[in-house]
C-alpha positions in Angstrom: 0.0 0.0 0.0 1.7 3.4 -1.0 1.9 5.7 1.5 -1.5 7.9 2.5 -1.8 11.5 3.9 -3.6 13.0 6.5 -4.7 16.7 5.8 -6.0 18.9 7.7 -8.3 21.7 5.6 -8.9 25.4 7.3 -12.1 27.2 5.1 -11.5 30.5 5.9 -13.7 33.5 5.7 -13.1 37.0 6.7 -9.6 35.9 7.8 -10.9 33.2 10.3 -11.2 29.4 10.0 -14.5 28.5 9.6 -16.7 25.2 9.5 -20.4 24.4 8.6 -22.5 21.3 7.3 -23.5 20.7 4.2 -21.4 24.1 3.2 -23.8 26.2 4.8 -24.9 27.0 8.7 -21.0 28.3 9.4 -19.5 28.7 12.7 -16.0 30.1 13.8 -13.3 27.5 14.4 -10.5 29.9 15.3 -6.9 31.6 13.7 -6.0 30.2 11.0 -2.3 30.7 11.4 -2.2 29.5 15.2 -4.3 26.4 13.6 -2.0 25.6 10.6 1.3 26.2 13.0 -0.6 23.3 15.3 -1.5 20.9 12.8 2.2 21.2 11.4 3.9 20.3 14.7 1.2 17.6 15.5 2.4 15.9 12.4 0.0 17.1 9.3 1.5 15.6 6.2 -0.2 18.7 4.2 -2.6 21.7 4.9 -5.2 23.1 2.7 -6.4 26.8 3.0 -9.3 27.6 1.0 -10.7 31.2 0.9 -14.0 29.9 0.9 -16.3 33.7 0.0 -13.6 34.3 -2.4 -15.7 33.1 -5.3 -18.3 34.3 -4.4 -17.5 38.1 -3.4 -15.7 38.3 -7.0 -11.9 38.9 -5.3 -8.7 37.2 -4.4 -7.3 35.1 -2.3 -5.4 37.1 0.4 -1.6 36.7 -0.4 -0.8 38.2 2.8 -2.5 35.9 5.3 -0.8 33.1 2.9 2.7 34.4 3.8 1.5 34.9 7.4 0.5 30.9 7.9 3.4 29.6 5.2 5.9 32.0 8.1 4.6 29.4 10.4 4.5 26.3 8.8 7.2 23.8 7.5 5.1 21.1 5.5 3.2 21.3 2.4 0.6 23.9 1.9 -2.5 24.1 -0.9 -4.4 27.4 -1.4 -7.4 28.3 -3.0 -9.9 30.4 -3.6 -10.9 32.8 -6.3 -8.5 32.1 -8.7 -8.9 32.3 -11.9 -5.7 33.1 -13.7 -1.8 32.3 -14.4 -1.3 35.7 -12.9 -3.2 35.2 -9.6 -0.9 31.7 -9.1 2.4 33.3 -9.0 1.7 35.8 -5.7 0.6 32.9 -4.0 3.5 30.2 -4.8 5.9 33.4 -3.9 3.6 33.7 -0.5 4.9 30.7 0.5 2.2 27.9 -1.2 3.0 24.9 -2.9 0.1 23.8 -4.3 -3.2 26.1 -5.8 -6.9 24.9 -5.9 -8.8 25.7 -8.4 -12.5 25.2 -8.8 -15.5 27.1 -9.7 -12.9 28.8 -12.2 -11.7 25.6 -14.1 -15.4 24.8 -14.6 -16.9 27.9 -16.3 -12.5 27.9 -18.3 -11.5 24.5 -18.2 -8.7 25.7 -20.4 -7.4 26.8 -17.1 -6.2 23.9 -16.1 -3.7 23.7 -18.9 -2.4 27.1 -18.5 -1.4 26.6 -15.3 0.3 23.1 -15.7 2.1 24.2 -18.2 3.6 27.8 -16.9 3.2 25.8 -13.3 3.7 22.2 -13.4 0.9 19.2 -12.6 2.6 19.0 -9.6 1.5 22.2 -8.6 -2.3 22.0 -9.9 -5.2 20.6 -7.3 -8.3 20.3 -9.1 -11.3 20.5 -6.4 -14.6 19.0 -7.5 -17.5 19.7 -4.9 -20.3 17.3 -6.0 -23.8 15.8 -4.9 -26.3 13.0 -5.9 -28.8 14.5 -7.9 -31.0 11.9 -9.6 -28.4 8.7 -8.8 -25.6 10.9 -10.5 -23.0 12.9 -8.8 -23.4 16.5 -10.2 -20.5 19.0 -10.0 -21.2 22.2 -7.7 -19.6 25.7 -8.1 -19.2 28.9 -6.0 -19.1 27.0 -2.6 -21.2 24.7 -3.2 -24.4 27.0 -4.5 -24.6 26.5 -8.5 -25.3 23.0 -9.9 -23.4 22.7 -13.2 -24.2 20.3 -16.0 -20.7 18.6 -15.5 -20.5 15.1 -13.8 -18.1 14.4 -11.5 -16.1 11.1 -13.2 -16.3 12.8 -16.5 -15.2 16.2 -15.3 -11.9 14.3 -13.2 -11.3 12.7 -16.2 -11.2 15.5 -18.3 -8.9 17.7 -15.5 -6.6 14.5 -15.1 -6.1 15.0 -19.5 -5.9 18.6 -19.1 -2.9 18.4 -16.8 -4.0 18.4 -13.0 -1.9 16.7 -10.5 -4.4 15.7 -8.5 -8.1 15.8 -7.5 -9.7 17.1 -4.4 -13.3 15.8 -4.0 -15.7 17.4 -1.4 -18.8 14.4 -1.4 -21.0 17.5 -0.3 -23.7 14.8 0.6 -21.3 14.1 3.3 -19.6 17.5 4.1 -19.8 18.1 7.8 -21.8 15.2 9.1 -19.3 12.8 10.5 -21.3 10.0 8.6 -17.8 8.5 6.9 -16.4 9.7 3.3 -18.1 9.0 -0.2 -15.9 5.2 -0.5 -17.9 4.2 -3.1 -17.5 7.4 -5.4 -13.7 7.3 -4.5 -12.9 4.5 -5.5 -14.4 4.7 -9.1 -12.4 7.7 -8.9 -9.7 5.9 -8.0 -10.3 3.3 -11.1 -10.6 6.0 -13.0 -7.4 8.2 -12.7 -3.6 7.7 -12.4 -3.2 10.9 -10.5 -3.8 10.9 -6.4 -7.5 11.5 -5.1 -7.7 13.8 -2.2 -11.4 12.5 -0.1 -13.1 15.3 1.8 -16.4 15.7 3.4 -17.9 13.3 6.2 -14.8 12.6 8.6 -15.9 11.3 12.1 -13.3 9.5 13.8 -10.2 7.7 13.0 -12.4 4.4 11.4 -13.5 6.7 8.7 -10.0 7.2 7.6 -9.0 3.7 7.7 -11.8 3.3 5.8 -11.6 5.9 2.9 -8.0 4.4 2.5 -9.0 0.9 2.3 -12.4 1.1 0.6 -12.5 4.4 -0.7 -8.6 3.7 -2.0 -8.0 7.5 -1.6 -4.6 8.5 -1.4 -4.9 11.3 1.3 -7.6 12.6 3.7 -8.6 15.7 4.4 -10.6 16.6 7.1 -11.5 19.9 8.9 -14.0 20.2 11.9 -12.9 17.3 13.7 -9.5 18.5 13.9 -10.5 21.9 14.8 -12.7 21.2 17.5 -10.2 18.9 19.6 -12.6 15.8 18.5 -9.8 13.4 16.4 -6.4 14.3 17.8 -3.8 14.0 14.7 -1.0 11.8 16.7 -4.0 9.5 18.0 -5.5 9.3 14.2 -2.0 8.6 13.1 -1.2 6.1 15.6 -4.7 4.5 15.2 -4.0 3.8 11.4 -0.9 2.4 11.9 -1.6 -0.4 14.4 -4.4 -1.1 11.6 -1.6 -1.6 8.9 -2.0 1.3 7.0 0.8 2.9 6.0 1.3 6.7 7.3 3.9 9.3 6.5 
């Protein structure tokens, strides 16, 4: 089994961390650069910061509250939110990130996705799908989570994997916030599906969710966000837990 990730995510809004169900009903779940500085010495493999009104209030991602947590931090870092260009990548790489997410943007340009690999690198390109079950199919959502699209969410990896993402975050919003357990069943057609890593998010509990998303789900990291916030999974614990279950942890 290769080697899975444990990543915490902090949704921030109005330069806070934030956390809701279902994406909506959000409540304060403290600093974000006190949180990522915490995660990092608790033994995060990764940290995802996603500027979750970005989007939606038509701006950018804040560069300077990006150099503020990446100043604090010494593992790898994802940010996202609101971009929509090469141009807005390059402030945030030089802030201090090493990955970008893009989202609602890659959906209404997928063309995106190959400018930025190319001036960029795959390496560097996190394609987040937030999807739910509409009709028995799972149907891609845009602008935090409020606009159903006409894309699906197997086709639409697909189609980021060919246009040069490195990998693919996927939010099951079904499952976002309720500490019911991850979409395994979509993740692993995912998995089928695509030679680059899948990223689960949305539903983490407890530590048997994890082992679970790894072993049925076959994702290759989890991301999680409440939980971790809130004192309920500690990450040594969760790490601990997995390994005494055979899965292998960085």
């Amino acid at each position: 089994m290769l080697t899975k990730r444990i990543i915490p995510c902090l949704d921030i809004k109005d330069g806070r961390t934030v956390k809701g169900v279902n994406f909506v009903n959000i409540r304060d779940a403290g600093d974000p650069v006190e949180l990522g500085a915490r995660y990092a010495q608790e033994g995060a493999d990764e940290l995802v910061f996603l500027d979750i009104s970005a989007t939606n209030e038509q701006r950018k991602t804040f560069a300077s509250l990006v150099r503020d947590i990446a100043r604090h931090i010494n593992i790898p870092f994802t940010v996202g939110g609101g971009i929509s260009s090469v141009a807005d990548v390059a402030p945030l790489l030089e802030a201090g990130a090493d990955k970008v997410s893009i989202n609602s943007a890659a959906v209404r340009n997928p063309g995106l996705i190959d400018e930025l690999s190319r001036a960029f690198g795959a390496q560097c390109i996190v394609l987040a799908i937030d999807a739910r079950k509409v009709d028995n199919a799972w149907v891609v959502h845009t602008h935090g989570g409020k606009n159903a699209t006409d894309k699906k969410l197997f086709t639409w990896a697909k189609e980021g994997q060919e246009r040069g993402a490195g990998e693919i975050l996927f939010t099951s919003m079904d499952h976002d916030g309720t500490k019911a357990g991850f979409a395994n069943d979509a993740l692993s057609k995912l998995h089928a599906l695509l030679q680059i890593p899948v990223i689960a998010s949305g539903g983490a509990g407890g530590a048997e969710h994890f082992m679970d998303t790894f072993i049925l789900g076959q994702a290759d990291a989890a991301l999680a966000a409440s939980i971790f916030h809130f004192g309920e999974v500690k990450l040594p614990e969760l790490k601990g837990y997995l390994r005494q279950r055979g899965i292998s942890i960085r």
